[in-house]
C-alpha positions in Angstrom: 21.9 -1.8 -5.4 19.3 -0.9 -3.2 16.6 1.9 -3.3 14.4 3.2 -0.2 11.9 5.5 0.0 11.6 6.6 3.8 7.8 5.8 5.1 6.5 6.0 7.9 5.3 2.9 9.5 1.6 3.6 11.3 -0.4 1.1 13.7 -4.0 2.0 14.4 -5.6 0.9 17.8 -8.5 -1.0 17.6 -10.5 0.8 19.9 -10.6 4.2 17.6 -12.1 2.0 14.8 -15.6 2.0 14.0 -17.1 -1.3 15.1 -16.8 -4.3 11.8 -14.1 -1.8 10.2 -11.2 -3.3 12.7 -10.0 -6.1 10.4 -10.8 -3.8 7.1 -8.3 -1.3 8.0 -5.3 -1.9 5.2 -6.4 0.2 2.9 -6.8 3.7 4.4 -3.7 2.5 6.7 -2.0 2.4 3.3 -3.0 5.9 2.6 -2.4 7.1 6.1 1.3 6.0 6.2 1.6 7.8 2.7 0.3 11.0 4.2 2.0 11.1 7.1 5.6 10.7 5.1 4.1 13.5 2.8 3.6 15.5 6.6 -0.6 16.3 5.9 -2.6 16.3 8.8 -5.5 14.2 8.5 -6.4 13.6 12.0 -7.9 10.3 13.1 -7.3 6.9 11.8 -11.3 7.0 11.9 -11.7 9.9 10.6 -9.9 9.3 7.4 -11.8 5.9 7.2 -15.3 8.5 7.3 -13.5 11.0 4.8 -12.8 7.8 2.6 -16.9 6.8 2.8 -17.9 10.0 1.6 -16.0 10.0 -1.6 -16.9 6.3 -2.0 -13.3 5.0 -1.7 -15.0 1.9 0.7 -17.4 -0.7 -0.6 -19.3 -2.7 1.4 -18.9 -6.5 0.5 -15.9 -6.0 -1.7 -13.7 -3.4 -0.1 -10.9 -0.6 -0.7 -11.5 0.7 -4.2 -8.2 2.2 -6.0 -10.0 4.9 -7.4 -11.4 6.0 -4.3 -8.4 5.9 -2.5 -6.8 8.0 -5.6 -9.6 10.5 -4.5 -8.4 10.8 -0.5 -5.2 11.3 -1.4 -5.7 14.1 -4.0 -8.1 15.5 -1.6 -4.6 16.2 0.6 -3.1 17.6 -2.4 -0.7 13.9 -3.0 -0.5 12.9 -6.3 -2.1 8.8 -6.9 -2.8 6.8 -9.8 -4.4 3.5 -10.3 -2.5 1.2 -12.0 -3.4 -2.1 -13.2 -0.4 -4.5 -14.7 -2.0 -8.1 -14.3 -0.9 -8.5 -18.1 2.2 -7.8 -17.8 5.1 -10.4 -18.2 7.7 -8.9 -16.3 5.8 -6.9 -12.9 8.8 -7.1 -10.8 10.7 -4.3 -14.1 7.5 -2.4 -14.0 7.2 -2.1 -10.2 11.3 -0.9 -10.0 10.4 1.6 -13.0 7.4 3.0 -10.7 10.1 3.2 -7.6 12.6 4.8 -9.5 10.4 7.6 -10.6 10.1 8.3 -6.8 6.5 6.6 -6.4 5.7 4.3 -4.0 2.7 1.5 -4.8 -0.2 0.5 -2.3 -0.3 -2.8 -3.7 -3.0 -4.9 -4.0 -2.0 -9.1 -3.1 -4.3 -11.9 -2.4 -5.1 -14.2 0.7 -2.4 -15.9 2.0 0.4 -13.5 1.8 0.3 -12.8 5.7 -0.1 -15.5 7.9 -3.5 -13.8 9.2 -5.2 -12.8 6.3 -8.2 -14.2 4.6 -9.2 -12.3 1.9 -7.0 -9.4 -0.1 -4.9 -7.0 1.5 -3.2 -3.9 0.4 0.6 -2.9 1.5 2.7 -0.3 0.4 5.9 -1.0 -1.6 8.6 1.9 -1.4 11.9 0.1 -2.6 13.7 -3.1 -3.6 17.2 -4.2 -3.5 19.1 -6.0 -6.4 21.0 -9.4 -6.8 24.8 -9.0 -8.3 23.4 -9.1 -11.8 20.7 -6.0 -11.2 17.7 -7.9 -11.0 15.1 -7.4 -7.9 15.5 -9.9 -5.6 13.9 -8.3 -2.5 11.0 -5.6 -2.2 10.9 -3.2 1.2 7.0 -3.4 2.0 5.5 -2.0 4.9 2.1 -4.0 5.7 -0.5 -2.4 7.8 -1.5 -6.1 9.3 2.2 -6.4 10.7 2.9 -5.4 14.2 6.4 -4.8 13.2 7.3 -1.6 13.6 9.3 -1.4 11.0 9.5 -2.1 6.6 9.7 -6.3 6.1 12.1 -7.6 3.2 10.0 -9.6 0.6 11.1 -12.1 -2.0 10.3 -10.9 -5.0 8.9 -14.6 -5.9 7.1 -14.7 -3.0 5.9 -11.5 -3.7 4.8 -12.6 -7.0 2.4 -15.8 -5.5 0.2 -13.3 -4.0 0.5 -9.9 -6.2 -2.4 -9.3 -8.5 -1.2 -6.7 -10.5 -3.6 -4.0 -8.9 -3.0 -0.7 -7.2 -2.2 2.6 -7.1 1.2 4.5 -7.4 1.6 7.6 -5.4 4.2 10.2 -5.9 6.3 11.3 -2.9 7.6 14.7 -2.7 
């Protein structure tokens, strides 16, 4: 069984990024790939990164905050919540139940999970695809750091080495 939820895959140019923002991109990437597929307007890659300073949704030092993100989004009238499962046993059932209520996760994973990252990253999750005894084996991620132009198949135990139970689910229309 598979499930998919169509997104569109976004690359930003480096030279329309505010200078020391180029590598710190994944976050409003994440939300800009989510508007887009939703069909809101939001202009510039660097302007959303400004819109996102002013409601706080950047921090200096640390990063993409969920919340804040959860505020850009509703500020285009897109439904997001911050979701934290890092005590959860089994993610991989949780993360299926998100996608199967038609919500796609910008997903929070640690250093490591792409070959060029060195701190944490967020991606966006919008489906997975089952073994022959229903279980997830593979999720469809689209990562903002790829220059693949299209969603990459991950193993959900692969997945699982760098996942840290951290994000937000978004709704898609």
């Amino acid at each position: 069984m598979k499930k998919s939820i169509p997104i569109k895959y976004l690359h930003h140019d480096n030279q329309e990024i505010e200078t020391g923002m180029q590598k710190k991109v994944c976050g409003i990437m994440c939300v800009a790939m989510i508007l887009t597929t939703h069909k809101k307007d939001f202009g510039t890659i660097q302007g959303l990164i400004c819109q996102a300073k002013e409601l706080d949704a950047y921090i200096p030092g640390i990063g993409w905050d969920h919340r804040g993100l959860v505020k850009v989004l509703k500020k285009y009238e897109v439904e997001g919540e911050r979701f934290d499962i890092k005590g959860l046993e089994n993610k991989p059932q949780k993360i299926k139940e998100y996608l199967d209520q038609n919500k796609v996760l910008i997903a929070s994973v640690g250093k490591g999970f792409s070959d060029n990252l060195t701190s944490t990253h967020l991606v966006v999750i919008h489906g997975y695809e089952c073994d022959q005894e229903g279980k997830v084996s593979l999720w469809f991620v689209s990562d903002p750091s790829s220059l693949r132009e299209e969603q990459e198949e991950v193993e959900v135990e692969y997945f699982e080495r760098y996942f840290r139970g951290l994000g937000v689910k978004v709704s898609i229309e």
